[in-house]
N, CA, C and O of each residue as an XYZ file, in Angstrom:
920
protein
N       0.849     -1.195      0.000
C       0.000      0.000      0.000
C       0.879      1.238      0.000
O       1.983      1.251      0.544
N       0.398      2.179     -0.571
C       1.400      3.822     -1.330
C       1.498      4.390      0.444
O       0.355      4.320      0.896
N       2.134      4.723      1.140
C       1.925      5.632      2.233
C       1.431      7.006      1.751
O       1.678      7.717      0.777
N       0.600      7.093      2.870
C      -0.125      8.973      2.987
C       1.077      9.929      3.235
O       1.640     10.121      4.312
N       1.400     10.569      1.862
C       2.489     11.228      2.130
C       2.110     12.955      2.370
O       2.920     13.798      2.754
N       0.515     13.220      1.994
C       0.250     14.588      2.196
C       0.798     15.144      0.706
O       1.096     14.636     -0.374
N       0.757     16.396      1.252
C       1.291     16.961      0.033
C       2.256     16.564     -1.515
O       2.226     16.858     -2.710
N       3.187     15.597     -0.431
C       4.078     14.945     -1.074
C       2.858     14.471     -2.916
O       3.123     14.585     -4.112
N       2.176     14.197     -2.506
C       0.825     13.199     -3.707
C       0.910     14.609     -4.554
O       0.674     14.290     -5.720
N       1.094     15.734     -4.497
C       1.102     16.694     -5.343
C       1.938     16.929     -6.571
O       1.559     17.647     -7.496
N       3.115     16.283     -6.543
C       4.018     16.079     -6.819
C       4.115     15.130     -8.328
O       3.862     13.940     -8.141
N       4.287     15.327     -9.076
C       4.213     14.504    -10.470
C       5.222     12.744    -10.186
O       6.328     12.529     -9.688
N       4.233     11.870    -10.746
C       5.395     10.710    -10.117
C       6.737     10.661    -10.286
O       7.231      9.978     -9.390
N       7.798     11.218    -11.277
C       8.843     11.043    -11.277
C       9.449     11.685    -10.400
O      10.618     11.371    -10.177
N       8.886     12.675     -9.715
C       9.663     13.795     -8.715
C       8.966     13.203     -7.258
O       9.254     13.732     -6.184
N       8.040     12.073     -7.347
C       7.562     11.264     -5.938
C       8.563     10.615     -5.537
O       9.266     10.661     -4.528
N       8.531      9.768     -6.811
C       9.885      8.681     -6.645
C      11.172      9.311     -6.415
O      11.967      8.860     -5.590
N      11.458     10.599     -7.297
C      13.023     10.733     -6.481
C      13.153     11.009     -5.145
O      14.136     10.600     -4.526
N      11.939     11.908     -4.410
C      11.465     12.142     -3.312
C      11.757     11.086     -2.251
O      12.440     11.343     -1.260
N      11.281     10.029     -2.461
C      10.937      8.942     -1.486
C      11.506      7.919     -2.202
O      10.753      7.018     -2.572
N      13.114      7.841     -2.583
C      14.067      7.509     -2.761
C      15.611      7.790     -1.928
O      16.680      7.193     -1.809
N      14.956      9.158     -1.420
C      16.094      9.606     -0.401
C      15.397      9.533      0.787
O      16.074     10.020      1.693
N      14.361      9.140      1.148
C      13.882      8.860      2.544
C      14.325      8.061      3.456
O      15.509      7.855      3.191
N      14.081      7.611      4.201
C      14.396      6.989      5.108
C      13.038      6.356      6.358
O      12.518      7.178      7.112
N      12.811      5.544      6.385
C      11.582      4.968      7.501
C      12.174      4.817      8.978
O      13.350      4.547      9.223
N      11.447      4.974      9.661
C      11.474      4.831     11.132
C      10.271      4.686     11.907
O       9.144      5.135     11.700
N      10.734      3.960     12.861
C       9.090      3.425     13.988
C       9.425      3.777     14.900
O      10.625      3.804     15.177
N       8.470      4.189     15.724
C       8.822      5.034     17.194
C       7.884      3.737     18.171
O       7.411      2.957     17.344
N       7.587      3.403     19.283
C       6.631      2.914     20.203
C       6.261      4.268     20.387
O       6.700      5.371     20.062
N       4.615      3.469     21.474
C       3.864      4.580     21.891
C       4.400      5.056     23.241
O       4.643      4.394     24.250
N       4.565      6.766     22.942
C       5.341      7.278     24.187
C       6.866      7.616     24.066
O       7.577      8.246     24.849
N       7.212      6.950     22.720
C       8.875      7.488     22.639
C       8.802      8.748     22.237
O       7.778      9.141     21.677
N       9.887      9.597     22.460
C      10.059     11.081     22.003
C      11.040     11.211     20.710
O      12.242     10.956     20.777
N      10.428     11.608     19.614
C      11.288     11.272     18.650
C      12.417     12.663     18.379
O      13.589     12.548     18.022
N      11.579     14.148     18.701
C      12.628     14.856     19.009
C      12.135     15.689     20.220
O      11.002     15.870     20.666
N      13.520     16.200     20.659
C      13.189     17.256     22.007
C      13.250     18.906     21.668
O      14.136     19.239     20.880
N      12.596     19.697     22.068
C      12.990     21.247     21.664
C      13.910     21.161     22.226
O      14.291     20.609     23.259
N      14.488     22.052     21.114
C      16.026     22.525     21.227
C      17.136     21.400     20.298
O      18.043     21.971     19.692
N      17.088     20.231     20.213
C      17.645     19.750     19.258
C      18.007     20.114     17.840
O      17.346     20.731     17.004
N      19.485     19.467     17.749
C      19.772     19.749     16.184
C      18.718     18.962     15.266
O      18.314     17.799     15.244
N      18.365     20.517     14.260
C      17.214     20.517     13.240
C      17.319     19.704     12.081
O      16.245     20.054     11.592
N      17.778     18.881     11.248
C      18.346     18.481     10.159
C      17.347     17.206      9.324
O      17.783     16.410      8.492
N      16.518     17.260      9.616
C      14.909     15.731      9.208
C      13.979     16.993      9.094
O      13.939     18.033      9.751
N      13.239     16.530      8.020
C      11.695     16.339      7.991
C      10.867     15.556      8.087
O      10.932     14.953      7.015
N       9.717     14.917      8.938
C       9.142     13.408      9.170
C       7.599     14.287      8.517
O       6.983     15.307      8.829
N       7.441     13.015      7.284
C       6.137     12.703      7.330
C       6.003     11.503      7.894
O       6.757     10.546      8.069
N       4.390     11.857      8.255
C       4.063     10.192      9.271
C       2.883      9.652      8.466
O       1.849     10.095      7.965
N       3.578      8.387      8.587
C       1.971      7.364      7.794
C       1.612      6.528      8.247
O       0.810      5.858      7.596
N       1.964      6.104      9.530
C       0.875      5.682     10.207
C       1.471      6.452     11.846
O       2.563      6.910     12.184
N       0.336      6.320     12.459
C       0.290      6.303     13.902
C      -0.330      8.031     14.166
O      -0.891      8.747     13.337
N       0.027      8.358     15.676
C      -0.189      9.618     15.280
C       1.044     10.777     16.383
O       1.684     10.201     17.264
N       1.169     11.787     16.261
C       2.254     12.117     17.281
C       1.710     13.358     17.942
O       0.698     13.829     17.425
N       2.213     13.971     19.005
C       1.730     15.202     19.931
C       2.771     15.981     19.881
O       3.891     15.677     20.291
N       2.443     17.051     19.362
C       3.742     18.161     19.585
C       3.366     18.934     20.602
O       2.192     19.091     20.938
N       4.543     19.563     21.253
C       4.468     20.253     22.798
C       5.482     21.187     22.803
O       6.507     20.862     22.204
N       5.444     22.309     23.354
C       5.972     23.319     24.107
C       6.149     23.992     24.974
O       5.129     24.407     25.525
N       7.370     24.400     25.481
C       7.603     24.249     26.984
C       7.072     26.120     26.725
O       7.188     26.741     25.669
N       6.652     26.513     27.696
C       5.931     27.978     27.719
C       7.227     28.639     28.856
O       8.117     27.871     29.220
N       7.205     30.499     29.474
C       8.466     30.779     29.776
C       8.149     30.586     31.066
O       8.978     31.228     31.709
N       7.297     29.978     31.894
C       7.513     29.544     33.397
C       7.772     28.399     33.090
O       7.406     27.776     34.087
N       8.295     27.429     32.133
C       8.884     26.146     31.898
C       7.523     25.151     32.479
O       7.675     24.381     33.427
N       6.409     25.284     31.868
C       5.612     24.489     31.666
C       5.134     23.965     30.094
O       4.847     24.716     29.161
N       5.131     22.525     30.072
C       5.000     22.064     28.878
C       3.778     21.766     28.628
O       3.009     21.104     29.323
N       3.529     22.448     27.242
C       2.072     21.690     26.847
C       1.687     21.372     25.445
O       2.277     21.812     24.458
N       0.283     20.289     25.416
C       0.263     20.277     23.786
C      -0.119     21.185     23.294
O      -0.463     22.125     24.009
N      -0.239     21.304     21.547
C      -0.995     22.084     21.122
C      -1.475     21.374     19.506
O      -2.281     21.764     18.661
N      -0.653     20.290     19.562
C      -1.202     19.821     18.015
C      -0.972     18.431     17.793
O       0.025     17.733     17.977
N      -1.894     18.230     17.440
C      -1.432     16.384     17.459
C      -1.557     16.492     15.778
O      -2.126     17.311     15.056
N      -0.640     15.100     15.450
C      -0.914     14.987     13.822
C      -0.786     13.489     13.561
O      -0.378     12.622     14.335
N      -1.183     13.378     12.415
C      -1.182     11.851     11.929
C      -1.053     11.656     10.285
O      -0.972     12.542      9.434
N      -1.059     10.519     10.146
C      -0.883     10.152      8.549
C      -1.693     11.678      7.599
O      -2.674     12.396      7.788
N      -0.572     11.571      6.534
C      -0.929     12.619      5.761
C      -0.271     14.016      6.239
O      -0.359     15.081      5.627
N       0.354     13.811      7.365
C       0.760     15.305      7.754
C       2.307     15.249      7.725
O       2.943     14.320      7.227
N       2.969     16.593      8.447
C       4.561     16.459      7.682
C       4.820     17.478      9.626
O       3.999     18.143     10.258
N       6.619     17.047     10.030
C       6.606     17.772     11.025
C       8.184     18.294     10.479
O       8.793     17.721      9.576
N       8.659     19.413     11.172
C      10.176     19.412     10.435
C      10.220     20.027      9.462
O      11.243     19.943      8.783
N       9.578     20.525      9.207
C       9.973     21.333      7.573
C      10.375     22.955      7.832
O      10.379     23.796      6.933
N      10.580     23.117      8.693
C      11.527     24.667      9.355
C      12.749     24.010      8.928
O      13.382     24.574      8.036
N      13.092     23.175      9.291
C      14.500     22.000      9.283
C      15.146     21.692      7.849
O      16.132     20.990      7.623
N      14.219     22.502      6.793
C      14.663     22.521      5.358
C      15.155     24.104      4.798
O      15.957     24.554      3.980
N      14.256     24.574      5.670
C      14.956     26.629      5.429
C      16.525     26.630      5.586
O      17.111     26.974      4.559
N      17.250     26.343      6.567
C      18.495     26.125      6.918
C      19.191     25.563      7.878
O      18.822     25.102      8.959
N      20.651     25.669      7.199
C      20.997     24.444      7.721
C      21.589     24.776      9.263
O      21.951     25.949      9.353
N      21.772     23.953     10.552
C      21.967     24.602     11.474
C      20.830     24.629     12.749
O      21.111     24.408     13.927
N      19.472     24.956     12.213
C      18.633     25.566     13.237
C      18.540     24.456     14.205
O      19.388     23.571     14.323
N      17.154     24.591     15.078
C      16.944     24.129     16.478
C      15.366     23.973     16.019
O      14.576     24.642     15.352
N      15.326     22.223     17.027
C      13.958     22.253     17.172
C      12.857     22.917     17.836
O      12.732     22.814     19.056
N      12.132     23.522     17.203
C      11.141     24.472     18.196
C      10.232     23.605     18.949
O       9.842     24.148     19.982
N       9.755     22.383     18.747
C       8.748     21.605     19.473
C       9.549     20.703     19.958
O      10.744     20.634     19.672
N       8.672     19.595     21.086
C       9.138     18.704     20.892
C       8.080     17.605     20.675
O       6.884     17.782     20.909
N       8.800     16.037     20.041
C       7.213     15.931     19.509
C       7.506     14.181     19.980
O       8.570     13.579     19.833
N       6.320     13.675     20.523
C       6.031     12.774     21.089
C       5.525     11.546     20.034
O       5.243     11.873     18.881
N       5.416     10.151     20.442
C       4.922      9.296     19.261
C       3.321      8.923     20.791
O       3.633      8.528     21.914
N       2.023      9.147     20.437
C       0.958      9.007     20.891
C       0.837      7.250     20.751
O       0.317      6.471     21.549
N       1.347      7.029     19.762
C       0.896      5.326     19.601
C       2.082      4.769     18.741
O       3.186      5.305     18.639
N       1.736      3.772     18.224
C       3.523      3.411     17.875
C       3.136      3.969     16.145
O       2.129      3.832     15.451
N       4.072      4.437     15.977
C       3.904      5.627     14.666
C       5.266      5.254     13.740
O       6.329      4.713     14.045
N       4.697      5.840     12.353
C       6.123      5.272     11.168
C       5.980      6.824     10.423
O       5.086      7.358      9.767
N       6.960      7.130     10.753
C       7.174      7.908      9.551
C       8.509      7.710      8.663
O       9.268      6.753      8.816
N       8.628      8.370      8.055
C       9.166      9.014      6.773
C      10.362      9.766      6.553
O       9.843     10.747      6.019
N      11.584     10.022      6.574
C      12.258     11.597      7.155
C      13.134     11.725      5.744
O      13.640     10.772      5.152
N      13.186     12.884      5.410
C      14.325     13.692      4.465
C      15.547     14.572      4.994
O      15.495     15.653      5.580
N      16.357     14.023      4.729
C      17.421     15.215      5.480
C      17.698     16.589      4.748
O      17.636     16.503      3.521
N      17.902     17.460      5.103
C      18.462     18.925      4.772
C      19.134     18.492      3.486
O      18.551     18.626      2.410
N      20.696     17.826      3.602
C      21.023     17.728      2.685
C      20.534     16.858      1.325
O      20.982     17.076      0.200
N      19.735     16.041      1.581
C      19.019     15.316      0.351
C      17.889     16.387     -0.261
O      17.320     16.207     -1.338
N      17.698     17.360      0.488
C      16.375     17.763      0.120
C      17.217     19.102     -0.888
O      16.645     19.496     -1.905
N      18.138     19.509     -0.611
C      18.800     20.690     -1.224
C      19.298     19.645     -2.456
O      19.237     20.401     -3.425
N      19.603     18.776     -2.800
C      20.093     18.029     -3.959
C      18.814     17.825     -4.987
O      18.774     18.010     -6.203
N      18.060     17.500     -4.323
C      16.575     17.373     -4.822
C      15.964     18.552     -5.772
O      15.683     18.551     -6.971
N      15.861     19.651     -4.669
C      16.020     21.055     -5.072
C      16.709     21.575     -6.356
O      16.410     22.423     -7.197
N      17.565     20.880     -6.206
C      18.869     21.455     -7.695
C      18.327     20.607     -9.237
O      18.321     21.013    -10.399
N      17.876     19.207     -8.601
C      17.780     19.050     -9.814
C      15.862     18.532    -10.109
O      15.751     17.672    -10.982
N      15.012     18.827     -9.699
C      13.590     19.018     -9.128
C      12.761     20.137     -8.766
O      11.917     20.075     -7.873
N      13.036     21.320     -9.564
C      12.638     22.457     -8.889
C      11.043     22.430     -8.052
O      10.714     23.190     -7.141
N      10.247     21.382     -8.631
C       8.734     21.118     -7.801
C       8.773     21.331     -6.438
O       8.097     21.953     -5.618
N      10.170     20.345     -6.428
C      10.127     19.701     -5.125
C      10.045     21.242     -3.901
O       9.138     21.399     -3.084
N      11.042     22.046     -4.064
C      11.264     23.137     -3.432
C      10.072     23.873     -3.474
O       9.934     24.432     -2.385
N       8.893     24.198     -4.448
C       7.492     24.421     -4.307
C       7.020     23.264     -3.246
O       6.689     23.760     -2.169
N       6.940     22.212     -3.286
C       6.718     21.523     -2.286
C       6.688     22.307     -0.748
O       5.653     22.590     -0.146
N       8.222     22.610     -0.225
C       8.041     23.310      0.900
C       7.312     24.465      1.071
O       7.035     24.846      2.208
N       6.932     25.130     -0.003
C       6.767     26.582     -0.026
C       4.852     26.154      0.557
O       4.198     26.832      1.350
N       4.422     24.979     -0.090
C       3.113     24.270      0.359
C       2.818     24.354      1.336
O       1.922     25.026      1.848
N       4.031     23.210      2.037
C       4.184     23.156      4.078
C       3.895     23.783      4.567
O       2.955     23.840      5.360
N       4.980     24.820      4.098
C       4.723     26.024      5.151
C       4.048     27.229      5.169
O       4.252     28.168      5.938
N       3.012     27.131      4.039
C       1.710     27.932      3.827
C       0.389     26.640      4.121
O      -0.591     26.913      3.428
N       0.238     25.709      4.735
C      -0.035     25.286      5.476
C      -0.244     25.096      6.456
O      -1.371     24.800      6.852
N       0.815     25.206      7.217
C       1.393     25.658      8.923
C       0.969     27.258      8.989
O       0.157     27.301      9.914
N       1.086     28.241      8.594
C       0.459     29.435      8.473
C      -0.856     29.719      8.695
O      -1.555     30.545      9.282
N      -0.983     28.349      7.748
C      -3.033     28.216      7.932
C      -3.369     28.252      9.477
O      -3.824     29.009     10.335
N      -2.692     26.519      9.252
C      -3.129     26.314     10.292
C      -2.950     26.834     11.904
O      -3.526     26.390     12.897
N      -1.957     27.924     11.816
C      -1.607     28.839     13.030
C      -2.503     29.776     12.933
O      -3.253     29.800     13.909
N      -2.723     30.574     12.118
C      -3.569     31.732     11.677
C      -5.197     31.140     12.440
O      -5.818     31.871     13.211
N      -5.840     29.309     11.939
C      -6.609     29.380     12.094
C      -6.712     29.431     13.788
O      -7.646     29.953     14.397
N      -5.572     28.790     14.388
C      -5.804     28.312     15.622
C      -5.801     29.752     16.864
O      -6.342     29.782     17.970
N      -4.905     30.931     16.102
C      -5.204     32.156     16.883
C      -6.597     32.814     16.846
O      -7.045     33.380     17.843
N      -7.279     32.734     15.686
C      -8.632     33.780     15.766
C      -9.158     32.741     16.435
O     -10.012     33.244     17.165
N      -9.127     30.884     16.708
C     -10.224     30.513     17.556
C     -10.142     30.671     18.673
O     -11.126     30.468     19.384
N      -8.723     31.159     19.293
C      -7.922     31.604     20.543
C      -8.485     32.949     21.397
O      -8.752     33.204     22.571
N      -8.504     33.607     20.188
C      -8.941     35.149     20.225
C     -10.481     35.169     20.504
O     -10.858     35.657     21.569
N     -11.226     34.764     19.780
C     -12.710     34.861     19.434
C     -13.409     33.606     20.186
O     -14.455     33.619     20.835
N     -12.590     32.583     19.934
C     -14.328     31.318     20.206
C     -13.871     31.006     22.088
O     -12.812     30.569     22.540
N     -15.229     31.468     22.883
C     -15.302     30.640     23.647
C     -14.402     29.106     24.031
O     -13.966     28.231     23.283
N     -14.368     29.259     25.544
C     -13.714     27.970     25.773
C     -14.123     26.630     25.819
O     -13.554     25.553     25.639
N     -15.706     27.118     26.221
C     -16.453     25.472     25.459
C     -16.394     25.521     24.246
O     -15.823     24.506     23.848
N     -16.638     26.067     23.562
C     -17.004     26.041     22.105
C     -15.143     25.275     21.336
O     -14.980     24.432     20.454
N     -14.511     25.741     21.839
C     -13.224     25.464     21.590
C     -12.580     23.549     21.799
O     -11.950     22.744     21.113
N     -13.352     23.588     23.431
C     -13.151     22.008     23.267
C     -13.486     20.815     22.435
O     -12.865     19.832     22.031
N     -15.293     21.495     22.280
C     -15.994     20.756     21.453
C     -15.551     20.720     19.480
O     -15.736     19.733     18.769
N     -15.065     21.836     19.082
C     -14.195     22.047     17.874
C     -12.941     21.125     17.740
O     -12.617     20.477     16.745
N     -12.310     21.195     18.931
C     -10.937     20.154     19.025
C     -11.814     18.699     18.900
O     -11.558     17.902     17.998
N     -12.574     18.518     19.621
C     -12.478     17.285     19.992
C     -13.342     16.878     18.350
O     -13.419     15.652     18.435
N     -13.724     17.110     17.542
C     -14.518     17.337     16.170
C     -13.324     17.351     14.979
O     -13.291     16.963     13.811
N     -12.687     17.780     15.577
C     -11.387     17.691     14.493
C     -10.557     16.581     15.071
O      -9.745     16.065     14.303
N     -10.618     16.218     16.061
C     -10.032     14.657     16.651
C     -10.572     13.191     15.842
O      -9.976     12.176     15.480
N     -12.388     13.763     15.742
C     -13.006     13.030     15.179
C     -12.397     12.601     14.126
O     -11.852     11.501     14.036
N     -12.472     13.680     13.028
C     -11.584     13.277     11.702
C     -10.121     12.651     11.398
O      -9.698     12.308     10.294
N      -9.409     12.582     12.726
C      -8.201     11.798     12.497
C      -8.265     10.745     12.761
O      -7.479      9.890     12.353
N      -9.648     10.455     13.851
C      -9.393      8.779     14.143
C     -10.015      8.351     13.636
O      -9.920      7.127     13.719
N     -11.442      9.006     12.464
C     -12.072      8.303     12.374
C     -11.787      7.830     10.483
O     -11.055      8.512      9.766
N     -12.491      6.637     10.004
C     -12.385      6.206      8.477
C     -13.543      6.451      8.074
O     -14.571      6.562      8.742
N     -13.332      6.575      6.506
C     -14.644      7.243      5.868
C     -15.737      5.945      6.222
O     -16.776      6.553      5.966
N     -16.045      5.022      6.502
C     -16.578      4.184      6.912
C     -17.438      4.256      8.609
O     -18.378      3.653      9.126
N     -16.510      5.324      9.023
C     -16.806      5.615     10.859
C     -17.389      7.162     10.651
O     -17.183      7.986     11.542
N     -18.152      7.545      9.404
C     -18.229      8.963      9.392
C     -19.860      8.581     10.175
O     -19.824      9.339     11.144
N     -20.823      8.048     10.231
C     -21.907      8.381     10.826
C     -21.655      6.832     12.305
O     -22.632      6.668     13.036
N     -20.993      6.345     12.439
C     -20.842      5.442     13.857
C     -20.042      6.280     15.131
O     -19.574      7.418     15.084
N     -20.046      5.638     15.899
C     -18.657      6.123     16.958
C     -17.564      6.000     16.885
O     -16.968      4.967     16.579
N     -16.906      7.498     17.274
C     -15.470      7.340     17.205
C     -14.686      7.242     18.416
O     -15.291      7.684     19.393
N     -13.439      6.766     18.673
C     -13.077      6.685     19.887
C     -11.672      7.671     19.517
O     -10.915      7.616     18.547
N     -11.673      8.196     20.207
C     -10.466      8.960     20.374
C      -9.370      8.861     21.326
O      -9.538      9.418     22.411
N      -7.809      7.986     21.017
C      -7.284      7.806     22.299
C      -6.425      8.916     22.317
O      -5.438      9.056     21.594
N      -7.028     10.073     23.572
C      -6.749     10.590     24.294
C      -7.209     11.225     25.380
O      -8.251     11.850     25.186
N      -6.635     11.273     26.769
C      -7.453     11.586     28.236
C      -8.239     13.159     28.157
O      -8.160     13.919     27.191
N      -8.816     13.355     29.113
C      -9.109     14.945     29.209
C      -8.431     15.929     29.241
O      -8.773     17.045     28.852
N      -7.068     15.522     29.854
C      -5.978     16.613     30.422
C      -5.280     16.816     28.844
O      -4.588     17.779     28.514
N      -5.677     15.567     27.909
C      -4.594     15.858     26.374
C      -5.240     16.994     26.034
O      -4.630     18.036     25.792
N      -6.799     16.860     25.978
C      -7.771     17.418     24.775
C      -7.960     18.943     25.967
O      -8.461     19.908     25.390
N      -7.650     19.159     27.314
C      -7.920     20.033     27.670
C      -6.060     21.134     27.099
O      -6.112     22.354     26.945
N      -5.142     20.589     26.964
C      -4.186     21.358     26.585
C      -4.435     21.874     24.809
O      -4.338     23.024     24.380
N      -4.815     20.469     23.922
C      -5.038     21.039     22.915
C      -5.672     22.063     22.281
O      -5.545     22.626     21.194
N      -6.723     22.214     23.675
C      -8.022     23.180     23.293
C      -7.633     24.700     23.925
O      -8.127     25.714     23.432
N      -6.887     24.741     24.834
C      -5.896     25.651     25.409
C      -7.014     26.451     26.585
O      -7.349     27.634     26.642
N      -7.402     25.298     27.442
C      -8.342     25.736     28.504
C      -7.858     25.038     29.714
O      -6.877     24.332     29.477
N      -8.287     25.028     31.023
C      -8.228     24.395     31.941
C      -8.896     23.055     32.288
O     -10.120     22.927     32.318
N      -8.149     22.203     32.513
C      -9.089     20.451     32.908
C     -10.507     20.668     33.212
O     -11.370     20.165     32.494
N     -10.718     21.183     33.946
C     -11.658     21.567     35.131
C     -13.228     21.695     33.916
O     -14.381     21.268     33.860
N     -12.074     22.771     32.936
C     -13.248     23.383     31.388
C     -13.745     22.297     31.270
O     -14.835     21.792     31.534
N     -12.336     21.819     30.612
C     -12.906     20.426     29.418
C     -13.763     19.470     30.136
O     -14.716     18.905     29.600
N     -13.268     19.233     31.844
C     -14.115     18.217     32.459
C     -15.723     18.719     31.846
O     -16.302     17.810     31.252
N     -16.269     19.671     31.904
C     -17.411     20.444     32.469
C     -18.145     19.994     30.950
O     -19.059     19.186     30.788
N     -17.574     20.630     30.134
C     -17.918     20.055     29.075
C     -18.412     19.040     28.536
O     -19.549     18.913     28.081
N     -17.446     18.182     28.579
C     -17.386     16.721     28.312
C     -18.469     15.945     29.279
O     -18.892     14.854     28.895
N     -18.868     16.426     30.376
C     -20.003     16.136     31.074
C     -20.891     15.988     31.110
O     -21.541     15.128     31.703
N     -21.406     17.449     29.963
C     -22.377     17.824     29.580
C     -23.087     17.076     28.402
O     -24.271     16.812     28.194
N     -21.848     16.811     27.656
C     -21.904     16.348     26.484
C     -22.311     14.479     26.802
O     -23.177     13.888     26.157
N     -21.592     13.919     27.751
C     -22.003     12.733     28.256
C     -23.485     12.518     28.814
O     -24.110     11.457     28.820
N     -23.803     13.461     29.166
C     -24.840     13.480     29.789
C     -26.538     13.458     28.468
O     -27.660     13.018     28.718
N     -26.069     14.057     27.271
C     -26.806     14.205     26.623
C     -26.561     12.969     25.573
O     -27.212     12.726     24.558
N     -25.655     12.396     26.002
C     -25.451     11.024     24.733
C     -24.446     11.267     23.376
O     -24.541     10.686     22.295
N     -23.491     12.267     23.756
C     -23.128     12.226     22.570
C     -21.594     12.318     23.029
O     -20.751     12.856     22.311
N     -21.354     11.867     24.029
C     -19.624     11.071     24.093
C     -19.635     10.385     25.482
O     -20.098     10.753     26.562
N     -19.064      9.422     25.155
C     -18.862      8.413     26.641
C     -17.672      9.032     26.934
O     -17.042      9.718     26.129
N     -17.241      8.730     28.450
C     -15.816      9.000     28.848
C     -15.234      7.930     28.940
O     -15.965      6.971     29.187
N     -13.948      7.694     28.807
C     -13.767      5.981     29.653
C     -12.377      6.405     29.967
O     -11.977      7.561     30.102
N     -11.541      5.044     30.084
C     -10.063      5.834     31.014
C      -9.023      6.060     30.236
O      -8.091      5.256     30.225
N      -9.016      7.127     29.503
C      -7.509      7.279     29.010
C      -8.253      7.578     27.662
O      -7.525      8.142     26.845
N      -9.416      7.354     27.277
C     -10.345      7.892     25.976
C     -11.064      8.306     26.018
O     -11.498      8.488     27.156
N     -11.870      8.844     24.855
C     -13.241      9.735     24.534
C     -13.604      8.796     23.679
O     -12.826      8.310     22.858
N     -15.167      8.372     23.843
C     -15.584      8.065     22.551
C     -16.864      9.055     22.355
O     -17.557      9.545     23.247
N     -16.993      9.225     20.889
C     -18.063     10.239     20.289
C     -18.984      9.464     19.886
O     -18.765      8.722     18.929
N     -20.420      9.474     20.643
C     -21.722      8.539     20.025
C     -22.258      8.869     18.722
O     -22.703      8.248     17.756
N     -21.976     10.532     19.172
C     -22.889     11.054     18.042
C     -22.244     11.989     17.381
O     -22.507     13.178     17.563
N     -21.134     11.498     16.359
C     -20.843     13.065     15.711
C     -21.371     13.708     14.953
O     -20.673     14.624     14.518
N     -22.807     13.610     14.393
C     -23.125     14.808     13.578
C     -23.837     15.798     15.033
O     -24.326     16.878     14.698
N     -23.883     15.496     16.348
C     -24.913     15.946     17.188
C     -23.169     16.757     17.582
O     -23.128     17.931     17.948
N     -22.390     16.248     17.489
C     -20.907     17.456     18.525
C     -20.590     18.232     17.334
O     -20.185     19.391     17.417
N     -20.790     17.529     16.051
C     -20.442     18.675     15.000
C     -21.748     20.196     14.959
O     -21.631     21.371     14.609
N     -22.737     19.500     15.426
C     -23.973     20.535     15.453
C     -23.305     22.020     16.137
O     -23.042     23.158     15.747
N     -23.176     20.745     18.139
C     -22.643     22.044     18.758
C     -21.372     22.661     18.687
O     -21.013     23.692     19.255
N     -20.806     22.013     18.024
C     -19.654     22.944     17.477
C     -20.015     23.939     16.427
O     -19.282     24.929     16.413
N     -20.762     23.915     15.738
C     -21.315     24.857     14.997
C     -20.198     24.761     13.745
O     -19.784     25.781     13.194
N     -19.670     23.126     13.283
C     -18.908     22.837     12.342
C     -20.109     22.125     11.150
O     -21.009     21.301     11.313
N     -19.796     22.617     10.355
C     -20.689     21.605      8.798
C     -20.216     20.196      8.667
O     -19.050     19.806      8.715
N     -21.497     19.366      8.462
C     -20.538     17.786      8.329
C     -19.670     18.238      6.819
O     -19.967     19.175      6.078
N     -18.819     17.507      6.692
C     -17.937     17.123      5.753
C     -18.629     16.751      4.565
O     -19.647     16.117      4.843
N     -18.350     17.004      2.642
C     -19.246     16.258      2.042
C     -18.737     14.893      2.058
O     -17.741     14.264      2.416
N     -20.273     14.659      1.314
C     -19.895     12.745      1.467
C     -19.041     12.432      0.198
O     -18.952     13.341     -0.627
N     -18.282     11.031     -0.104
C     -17.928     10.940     -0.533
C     -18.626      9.624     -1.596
O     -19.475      8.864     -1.130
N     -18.055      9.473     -3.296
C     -19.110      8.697     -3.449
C     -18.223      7.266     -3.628
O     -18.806      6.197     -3.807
């Protein structure tokens, strides 16, 4: 089976293959740290299977999440601007996870003779833009319930298969994950998630969430289902 390379699929096949010719695979277990902030920068990991938690230590030296990712997504690609830098996150393996990695120097060879490829990054990281851009106005603007229930809706979509779009999804991660991701206090997310149990549309259990009803959390999230696919 082709791995979910993300963007990488953009890419015309002869410039896939030279791509993921200079790669390299790696498996992490669940819970290994594959890099630490502050480490030398020099990989890009796409991941195709599993999923990972990136974290940052804040300036009273408290660490927290803020983004989990999984197949189809890319981490490391600051680590292709130049050569030298430092990891800004550090990023955790959530379950036992495979990715993918390019080094600096394969990717500048690539570059020379592949010019796509170097559009490639320019993708990433108008991507990551997005997705920062989107995560400040919900920071700024949306409520802190409203915020959990959005995270935990976009959780939906990573664990779940187009097959799990109208069943339950289970999501493995505790309250304290989904209360950092959502960037509120436990106490919030408990309150929430309570509420939401209470009305049938997520069980709690230990160390997971499952969602009974996601078109009923996509409601109160005030997110559109997804179209269907045929």
């Amino acid at each position: 089976m082709t791995p979910d390379l993300g963007l990488l699929s953009e890419l015309r096949p002869a410039e896939q293959r030279a791509v993921v010719s200079r790669m390299h695979r790696h498996t992490y277990r669940a819970g290994e740290i594959i890099c630490h902030e502050g480490d030398p920068a020099d990989t890009m990991h796409f991941v195709i299977e599993g999923r990972v938690v990136a974290r940052r230590a804040s300036e009273a030296g408290d660490v927290h999440a803020y983004s989990l990712m999984g197949p189809g997504q890319a981490f490391g690609e600051l680590a292709m601007i130049r050569r030298g830098g430092r990891r800004t996150v550090t990023i955790e393996a959530v379950e036992r996870t495979v990715t993918m990695t390019l080094a600096y120097g394969d990717f500048e060879r690539l570059c020379a003779t592949h010019p796509e490829v170097n559009r490639l990054l320019l993708r990433l990281l108008v991507a990551r833009i997005d997705r920062l851009t989107d995560a400040l106005m919900e920071a700024l603007h949306a409520p802190a319930e409203q915020r959990v229930i959005r995270r935990l809706v976009n959780l939906c979509g990573m664990y779940s298969t187009p097959a799990q779009r109208s069943s339950p999804v289970t999501v493995s991660l505790n309250q304290t994950g989904l209360a950092e991701l959502a960037g509120v206090t436990r106490p919030t997310a408990n309150r929430v998630l309570r509420r939401l149990e209470a009305e049938g549309v997520v069980e709690l259990l230990r160390g997971r969430i499952t969602v009974r009803d996601v078109q009923a959390l996509r409601l109160a999230a005030g997110t559109p289902s997804p179209p269907s696919r045929s």
